[in-house]
N, C-alpha and C positions, 0 to 999 in steps of 0.2 A: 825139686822146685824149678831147675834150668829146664829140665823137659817139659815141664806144667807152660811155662811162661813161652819157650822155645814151638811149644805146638801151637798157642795159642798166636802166633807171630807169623807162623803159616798161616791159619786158617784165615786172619786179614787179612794178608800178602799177597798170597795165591791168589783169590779172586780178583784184587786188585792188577795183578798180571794179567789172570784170564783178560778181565777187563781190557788193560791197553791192548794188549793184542788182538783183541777182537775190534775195538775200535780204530788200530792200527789195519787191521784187514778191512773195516767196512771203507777207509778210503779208496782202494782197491774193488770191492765189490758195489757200492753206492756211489756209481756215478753219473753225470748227465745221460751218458747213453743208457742205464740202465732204469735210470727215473723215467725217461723217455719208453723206452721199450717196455715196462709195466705197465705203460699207462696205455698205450698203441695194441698189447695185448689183451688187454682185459676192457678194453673200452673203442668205442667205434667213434677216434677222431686222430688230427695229429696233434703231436706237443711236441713244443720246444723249449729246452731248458737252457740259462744261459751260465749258470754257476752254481756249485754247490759247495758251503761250507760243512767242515767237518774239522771236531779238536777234540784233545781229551777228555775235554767237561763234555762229551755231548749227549753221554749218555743221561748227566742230568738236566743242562741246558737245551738238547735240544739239538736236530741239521736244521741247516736254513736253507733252502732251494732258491736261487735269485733268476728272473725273469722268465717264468713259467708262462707258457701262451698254448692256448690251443686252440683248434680251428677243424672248421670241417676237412674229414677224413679225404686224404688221398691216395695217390701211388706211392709216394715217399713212405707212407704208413704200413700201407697194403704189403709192400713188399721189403722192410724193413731197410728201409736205404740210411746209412753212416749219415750222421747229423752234418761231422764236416764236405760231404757230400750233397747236402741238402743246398735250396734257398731258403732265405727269412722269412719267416711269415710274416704278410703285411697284413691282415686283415682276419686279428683273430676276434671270434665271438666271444671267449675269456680269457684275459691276460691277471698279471698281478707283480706289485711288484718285486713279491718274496711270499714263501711259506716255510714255517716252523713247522716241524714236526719230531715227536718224539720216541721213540723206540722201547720195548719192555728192555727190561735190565737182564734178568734172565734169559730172554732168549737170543739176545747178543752174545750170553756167554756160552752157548750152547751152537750158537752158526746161526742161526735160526730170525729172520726180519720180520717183525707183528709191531705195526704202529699203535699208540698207546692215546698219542693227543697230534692232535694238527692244526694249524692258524693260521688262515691266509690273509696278506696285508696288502691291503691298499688293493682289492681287486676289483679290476670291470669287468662287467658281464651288459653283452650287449644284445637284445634277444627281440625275435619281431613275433609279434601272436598275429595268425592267419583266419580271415576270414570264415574258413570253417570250424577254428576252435584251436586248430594247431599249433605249434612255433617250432622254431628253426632250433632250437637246444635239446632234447627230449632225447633223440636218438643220438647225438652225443656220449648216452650214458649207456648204450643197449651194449653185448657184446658185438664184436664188429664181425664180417661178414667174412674177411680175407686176414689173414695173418704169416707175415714170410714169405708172401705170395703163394699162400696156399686156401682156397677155401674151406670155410670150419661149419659152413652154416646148416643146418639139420633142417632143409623144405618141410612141413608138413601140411596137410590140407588146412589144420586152424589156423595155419601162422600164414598163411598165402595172403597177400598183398592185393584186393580187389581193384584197388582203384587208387592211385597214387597222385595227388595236386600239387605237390609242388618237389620238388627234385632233393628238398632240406627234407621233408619230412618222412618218417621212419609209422609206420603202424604199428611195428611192434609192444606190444605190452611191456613197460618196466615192470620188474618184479625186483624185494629184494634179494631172489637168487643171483641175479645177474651183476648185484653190487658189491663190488670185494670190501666186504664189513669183516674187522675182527672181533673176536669176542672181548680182546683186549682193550679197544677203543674206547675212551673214558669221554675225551673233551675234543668238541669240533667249535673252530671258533674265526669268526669275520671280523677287522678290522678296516675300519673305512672304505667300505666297500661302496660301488657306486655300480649299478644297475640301469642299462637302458631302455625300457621298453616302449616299440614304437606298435600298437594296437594299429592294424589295418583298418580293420569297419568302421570305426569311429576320428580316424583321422588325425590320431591325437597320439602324444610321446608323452609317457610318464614318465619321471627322470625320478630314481631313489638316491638319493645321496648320504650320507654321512652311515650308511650302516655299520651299527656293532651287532653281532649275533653271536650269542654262547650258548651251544649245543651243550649240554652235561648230563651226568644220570642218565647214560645211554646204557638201556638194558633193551639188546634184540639181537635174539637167536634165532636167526633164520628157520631153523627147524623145530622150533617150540614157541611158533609166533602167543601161542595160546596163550602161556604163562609169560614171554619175555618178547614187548611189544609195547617198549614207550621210552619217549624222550622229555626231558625239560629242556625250553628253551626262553631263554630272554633275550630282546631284541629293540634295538631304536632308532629310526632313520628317521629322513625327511625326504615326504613326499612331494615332487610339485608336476603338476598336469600343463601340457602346452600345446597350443593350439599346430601341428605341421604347417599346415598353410601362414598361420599369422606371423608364426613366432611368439604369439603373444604367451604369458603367463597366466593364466587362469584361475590358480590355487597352489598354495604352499602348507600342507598340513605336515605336522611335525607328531611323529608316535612313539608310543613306547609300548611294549607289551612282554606278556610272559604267558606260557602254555606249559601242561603236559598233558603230552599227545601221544595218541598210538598210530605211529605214522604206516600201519603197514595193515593192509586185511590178512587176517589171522590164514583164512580158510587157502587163499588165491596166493600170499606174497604180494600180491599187485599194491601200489600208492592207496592210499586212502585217502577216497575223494571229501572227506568230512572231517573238516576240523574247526574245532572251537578255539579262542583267543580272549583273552582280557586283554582290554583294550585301552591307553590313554592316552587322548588328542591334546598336546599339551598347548598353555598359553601362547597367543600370539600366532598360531594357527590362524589363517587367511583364506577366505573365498572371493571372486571379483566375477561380476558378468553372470549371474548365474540367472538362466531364461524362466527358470520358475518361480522367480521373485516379480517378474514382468504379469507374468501370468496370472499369477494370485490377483491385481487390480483388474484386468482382462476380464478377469471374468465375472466381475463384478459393474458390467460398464455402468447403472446409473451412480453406482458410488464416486467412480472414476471421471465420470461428469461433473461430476458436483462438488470435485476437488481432492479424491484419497486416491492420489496417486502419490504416494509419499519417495522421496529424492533420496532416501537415506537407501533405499535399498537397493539400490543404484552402486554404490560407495562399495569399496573397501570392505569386507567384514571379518575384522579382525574378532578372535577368540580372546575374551576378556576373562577366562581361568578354565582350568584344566578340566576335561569333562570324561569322567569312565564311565564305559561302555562295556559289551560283550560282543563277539562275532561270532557267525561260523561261515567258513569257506568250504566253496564246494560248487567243483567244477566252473571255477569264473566267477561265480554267483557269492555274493555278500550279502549273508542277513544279518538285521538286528537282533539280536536276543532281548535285548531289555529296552525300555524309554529311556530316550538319550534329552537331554536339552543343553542348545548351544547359545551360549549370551555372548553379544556382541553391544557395541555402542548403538545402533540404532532397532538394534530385533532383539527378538529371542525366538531360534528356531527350537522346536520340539518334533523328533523323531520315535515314533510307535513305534513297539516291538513288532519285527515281522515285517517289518520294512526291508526293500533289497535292492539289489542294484549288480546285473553282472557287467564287468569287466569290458568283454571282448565285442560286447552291441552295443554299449549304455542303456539298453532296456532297464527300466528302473520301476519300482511302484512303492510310492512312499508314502502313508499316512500319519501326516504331519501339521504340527499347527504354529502360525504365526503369530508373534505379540511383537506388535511398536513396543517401541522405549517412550518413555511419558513425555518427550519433547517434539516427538515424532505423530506422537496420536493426538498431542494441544495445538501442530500446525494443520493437519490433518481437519480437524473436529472447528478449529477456526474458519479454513474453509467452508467448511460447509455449511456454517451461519451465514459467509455471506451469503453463499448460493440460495438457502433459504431465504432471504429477505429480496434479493432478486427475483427467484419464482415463489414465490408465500404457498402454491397450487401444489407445490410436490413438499412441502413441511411435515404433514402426517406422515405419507410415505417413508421418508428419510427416517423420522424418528421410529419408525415401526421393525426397520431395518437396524438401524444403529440400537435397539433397545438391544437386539440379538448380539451383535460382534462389540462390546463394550465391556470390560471386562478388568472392574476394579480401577477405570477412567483410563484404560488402555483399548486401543485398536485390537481385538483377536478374531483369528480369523483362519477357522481349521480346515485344513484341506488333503485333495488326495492327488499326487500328483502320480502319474504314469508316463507308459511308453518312452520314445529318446528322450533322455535327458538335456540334451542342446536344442529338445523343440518339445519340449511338455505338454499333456493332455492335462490342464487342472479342472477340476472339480473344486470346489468351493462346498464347505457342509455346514449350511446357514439356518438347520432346521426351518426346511422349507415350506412343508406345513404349515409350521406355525407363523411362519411370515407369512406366507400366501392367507391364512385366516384375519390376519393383521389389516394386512392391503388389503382384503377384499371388504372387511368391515369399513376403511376407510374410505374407498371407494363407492362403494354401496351408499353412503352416505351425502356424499357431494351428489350421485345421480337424483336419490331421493330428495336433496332438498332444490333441486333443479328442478325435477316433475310436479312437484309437488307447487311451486312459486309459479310456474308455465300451467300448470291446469287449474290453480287457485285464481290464476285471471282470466283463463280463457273459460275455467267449468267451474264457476263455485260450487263447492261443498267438494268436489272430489279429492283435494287434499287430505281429506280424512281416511279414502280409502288408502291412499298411498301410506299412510303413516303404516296401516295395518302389515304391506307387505314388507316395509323396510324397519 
């Protein structure tokens, strides 16, 4: 029984030796220089690491990495220069202020470093998308060209570089052979994460703020993308758009969403440019200024004459409850997958499936319909009684028109917006036909009984003919 009990006192012992010992050795082998030098080998930038924790709980708690920054690739990298040999980087593209990361258990006790989960906190990422589609982060990720100050990089005719714009950007194709994924890797996770993006063409800085992202249910095997090629992920920030120029704040929408994606083409390795999202625009979500609200009355000028030039959509328009959607992304481009409708205090926008809008132009085309809130369509519709009693001569008109965008004692009024979104092409879809048959019967009418009074005095009897054509 002493040997029963005796062996079984090794058997949890020993590993728990192995154990410290090995975690006693990764203080020694897992350090800044070597977090550094991983990341400088397998990836085309520099890091700078400013601390890393390590205890005996780490293999269940977790290293903490403290002030991790990287930044475009230089000779410090290129040529593996001693950190305390370096300068600080002032101007990195991603910083953060820590990352978690956790290690398998067994292969600690074996010598052996395979990351299990990673969490990075509180990080920026500061990224500019270029005018031909590009940004400045992308090759960041590719493997790097020089390493130890030796060149590693395999020319070959696909991979040659035609035409190069901007000195940030890399042509090369991400694949993910190029990304040191273990098979191991369970959970990739963001905490308040803050994102910069300043869009060149359009003039404008999207600011992400408050992201959580939990990457989980990572199944992808580089070399059997076939069968093992998808992610779950949920995620929740806040968006807000800003004018460069103004300063001004534009819109603050607030999201949340969850996917599972096959984030990789099976055949190539390469990104997959296609992906779908469920989507939630939560309450209190905001748009302010938005030039296709102006437009929608524009292009309606006798409406707009006659007083439905409504002030509310002008204002503020706060999201008065949560509204799900579907997306898919791809290449810049945002489509809708489903009819969306957004209520606010003085509208309610309604967005067509198949509606889109890419990113990096604002080219947009959205088929969409507007409805007043019922205090907005009884200022509106007030209006245009006086203006009726003022010209009595445009009354049929008006109502022939209003019969069509009246809609349960609301203003509606569907339309197609295009082109820049900060200078919209609307179209207004007022079933034009049937208006134009509207107006013209009413038209038709006032000429007829004008001819008809003008040649009753100047031609008796000819009235009778007129009645015939009109």
């Amino acid at each position: 029984m002493k040997k029963i009990i005796a062996g079984i006192g090794l058997a949890i012992v020993i590993p728990i030796l192995l154990l410290i010992i090995a975690l006693a050795s990764l203080n020694k082998i897992i350090t800044e220089e070597f977090i550094v030098s991983q990341l400088e080998r397998n990836m085309n930038l520099r890091a700078e690491v400013k601390k890393i924790n390590i205890s005996i709980f780490s293999a269940i708690s977790g290293i903490t990495v403290e002030g991790l920054k990287l930044s475009k690739r230089d000779s410090n990298a290129d040529n593996a220069i001693p950190l305390n040999e370096r300068k600080l980087i002032e101007k990195a593209l991603i910083s953060m202020d820590s990352f978690d990361f956790q290690l398998n258990f067994l292969a600690i006790v074996k010598g052996e470093i395979q990351l299990k989960k990673l969490i990075l906190k509180n990080p920026m990422i500061n990224m500019i998308m270029y005018d031909n589609g590009g940004n400045n982060l992308s090759s960041l990720f590719l493997p790097p060209k020089i390493v130890e100050g030796k060149s590693i990089e395999k020319v070959e005719n696909k991979e040659e570089i035609v035409q190069k714009k901007s000195e940030d950007e890399d042509d090369r194709p991400l694949s993910v052979k190029d990304l040191p994924l273990s098979a191991n890797l369970k959970e990739i996770g963001i905490q308040s994460g803050i994102i910069n993006l300043e869009v060149q063409k359009t003039r404008q800085r999207l600011n992400i703020d408050s992201l959580n992202l939990v990457i989980n249910s990572i199944d992808i095997v580089p070399d059997d993308l076939k069968n093992h090629n998808s992610i779950k992920a949920d995620f929740n920030f806040i968006l807000k758009i800003v004018s460069i120029e103004s300063k001004d704040e534009k819109a603050k929408l607030i999201f949340k969403s969850n996917a599972i994606v096959s984030p990789f083409i099976p055949e190539t390795g390469l990104i997959n440019p296609v992906i779908n999202y469920k989507l939630t625009i939560i309450k209190d979500s905001y748009l302010e200024g938005m030039a296709i609200f102006e437009g929608i009355t524009n292009s309606i000028p006798l409406l707009k004459n006659a007083g439905i030039e409504p002030k509310g959509l002008t204002e503020k328009a706060i999201l008065q409850n949560d509204v799900e959607t579907e997306v898919q992304y791809s290449n810049g481009k945002i489509k809708i997958l489903k009819d969306s409708e957004f209520k606010t205090k003085n509208f309610d926008l309604e967005i067509k499936k198949d509606s889109s809008i890419t990113i990096s132009t604002n080219q947009h085309e959205f088929l969409s319909a507007l409805t007043l809130s019922k205090s907005e369509s009884d200022k509106s519709l007030e209006n245009l009684k006086k203006f009726k009693l003022n010209k009595p001569e445009s009354s049929e008109i008006i109502d022939a028109i209003l019969s069509k965008i009246l809609k349960e004692d609301r203003l509606y009024l569907p339309f197609k917006s295009t082109g820049n979104i900060s200078n919209p092409d609307i179209v207004v879809n007022l079933e034009i036909p049937s208006i134009m048959d509207s107006i013209k019967g009413v038209i038709l009418n006032k000429v007829g009984d004008e001819l008809q009074k003008q040649l009753n005095k100047n031609l008796p009897g000819a009235g009778d003919i007129i009645k015939k054509l009109f």
